[in-house]
C-alpha positions in Angstrom: -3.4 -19.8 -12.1 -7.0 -18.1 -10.3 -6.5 -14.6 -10.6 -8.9 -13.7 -7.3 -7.0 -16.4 -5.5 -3.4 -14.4 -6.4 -5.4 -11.3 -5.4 -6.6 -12.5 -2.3 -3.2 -13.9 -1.2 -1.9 -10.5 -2.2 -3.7 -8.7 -0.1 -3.0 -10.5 3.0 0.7 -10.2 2.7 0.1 -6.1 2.6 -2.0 -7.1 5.5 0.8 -8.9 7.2 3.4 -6.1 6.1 1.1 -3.7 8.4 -0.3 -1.9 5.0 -3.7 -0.9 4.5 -5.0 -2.6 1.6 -7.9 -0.1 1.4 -6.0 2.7 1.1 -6.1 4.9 -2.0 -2.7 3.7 -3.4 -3.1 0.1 -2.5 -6.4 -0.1 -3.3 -5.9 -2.5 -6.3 -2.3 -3.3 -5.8 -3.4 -7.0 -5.4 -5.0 -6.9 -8.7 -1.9 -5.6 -10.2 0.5 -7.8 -8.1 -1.6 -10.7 -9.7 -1.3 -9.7 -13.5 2.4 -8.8 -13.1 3.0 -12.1 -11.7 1.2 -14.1 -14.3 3.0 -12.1 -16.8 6.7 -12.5 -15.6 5.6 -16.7 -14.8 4.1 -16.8 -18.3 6.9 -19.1 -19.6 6.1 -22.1 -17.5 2.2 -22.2 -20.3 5.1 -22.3 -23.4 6.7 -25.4 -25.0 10.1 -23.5 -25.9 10.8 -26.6 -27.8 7.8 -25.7 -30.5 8.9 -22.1 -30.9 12.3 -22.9 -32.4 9.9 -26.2 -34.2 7.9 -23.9 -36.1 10.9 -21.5 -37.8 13.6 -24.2 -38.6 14.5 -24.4 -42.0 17.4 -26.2 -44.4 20.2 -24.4 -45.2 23.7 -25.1 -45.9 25.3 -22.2 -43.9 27.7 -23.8 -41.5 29.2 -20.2 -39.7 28.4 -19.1 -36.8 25.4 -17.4 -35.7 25.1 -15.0 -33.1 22.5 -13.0 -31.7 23.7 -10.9 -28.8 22.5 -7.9 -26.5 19.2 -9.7 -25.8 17.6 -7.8 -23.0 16.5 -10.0 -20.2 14.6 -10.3 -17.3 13.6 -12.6 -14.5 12.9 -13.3 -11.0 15.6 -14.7 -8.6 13.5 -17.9 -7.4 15.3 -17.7 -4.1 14.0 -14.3 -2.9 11.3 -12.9 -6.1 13.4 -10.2 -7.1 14.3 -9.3 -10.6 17.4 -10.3 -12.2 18.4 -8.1 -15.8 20.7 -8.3 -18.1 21.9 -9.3 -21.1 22.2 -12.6 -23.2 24.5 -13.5 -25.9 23.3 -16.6 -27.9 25.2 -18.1 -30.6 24.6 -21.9 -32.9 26.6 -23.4 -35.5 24.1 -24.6 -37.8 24.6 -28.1 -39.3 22.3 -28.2 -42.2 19.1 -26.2 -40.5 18.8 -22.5 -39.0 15.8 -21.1 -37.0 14.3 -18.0 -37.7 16.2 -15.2 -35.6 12.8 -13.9 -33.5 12.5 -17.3 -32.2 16.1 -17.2 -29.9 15.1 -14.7 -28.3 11.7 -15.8 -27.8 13.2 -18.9 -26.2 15.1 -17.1 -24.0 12.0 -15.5 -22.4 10.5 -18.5 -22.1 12.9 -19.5 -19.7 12.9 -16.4 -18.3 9.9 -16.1 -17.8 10.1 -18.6 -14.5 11.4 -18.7 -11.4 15.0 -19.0 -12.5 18.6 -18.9 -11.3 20.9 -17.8 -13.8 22.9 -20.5 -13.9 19.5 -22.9 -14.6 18.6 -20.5 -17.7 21.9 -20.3 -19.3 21.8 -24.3 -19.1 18.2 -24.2 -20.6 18.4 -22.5 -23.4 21.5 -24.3 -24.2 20.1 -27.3 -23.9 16.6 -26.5 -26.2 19.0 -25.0 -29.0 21.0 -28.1 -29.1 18.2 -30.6 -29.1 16.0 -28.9 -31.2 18.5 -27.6 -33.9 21.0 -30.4 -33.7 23.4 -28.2 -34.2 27.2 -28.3 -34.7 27.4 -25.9 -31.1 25.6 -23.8 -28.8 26.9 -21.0 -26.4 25.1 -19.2 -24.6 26.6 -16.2 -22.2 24.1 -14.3 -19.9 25.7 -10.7 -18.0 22.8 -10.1 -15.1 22.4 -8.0 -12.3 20.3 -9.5 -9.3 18.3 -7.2 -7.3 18.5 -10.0 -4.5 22.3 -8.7 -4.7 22.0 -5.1 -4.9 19.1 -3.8 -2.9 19.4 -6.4 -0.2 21.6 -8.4 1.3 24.8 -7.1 0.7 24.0 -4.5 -1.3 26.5 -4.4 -4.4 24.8 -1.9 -6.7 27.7 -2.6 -9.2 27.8 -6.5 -8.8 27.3 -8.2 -12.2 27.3 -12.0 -12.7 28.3 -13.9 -15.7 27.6 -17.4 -16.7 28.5 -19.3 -19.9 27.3 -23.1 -21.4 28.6 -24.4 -24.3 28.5 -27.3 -26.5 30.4 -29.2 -29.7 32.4 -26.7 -31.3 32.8 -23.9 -28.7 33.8 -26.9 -26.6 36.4 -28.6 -28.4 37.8 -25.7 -30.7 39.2 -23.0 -28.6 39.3 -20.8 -31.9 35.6 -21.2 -32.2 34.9 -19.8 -28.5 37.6 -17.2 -28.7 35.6 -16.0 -31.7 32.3 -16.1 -30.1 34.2 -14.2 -26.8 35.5 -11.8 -29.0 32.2 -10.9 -31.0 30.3 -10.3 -27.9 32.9 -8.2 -26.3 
């Protein structure tokens, strides 16, 4: 990603907006613009695949483990605006856990992209199972969308909720209702 080329098209869109770009308080607003959007698009430069590669190790713990409250952020890929919240992640290891850091590690790798939510509870899903094998994956995410609240129709309480499972929290309803009940 060219940093001057970001700046560049920056500044023509405060251009466009009828700003003055030269003005004291806009002045390098593109510059910024272009780090912040390098830094919240970072995830697309990360194999989250090789973070949970390089913390897996055997054990024989076959419970379930959550990690929940994960702060999260991302931009709505239909409009640029953040999206926030929080995500609950939880595995059933079958013979190999992952170092706790690296959950939530994954789960800004995928946020860390132009997203949907219901894309990026799917995704991280998806790299826990394959790269864990475990016995199940869930993975709830609570957001508030910006796209929701300061535009459009402008629900500043709106929340939205999405869930993905797999093996266990699929097939054994005790195992989900225990997973639903920890996060509460």
């Amino acid at each position: 990603m060219d940093s001057k080329i970001l700046e560049k098209n920056y500044r023509e869109i405060l251009l466009e907006l009828g700003e003055n770009p030269d003005r004291e308080g806009l002045i390098r607003t593109p510059e910024r613009m272009s780090k912040a959007m390098k830094f919240l698009t970072n995830g697309y430069a990360i194999d989250p695949d090789s973070i949970v590669k390089q913390a897996i190790f055997h054990e024989e713990y076959s419970e379930m483990v959550l990690v929940k409250d994960i702060e999260v952020y991302s931009l709505c890929e239909h409009h640029l605006l953040p999206f926030f919240g929080k995500a609950h992640i939880a595995y059933i290891p079958d013979g190999k856990i992952v170092g706790l850091s690296k959950i939530p590690r994954v789960l800004d790798c995928y946020a860390r992209r132009l997203q949907v939510q219901e894309r990026l509870t799917i995704e991280i899903r998806d790299c826990l199972q394959r790269t864990l094998n475990p016995k199940g994956v869930a993975v709830v995410l609570e957001c508030s969308h910006m796209c929701m609240q300061m535009r459009g129709v402008q629900k500043q309480s709106s929340a939205t909720t999405t869930s993905a499972f797999t093996g266990l929290f699929l097939k054994n309803d005790t195992t989900r209702k225990e997973f639903i009940n920890l996060i509460k």
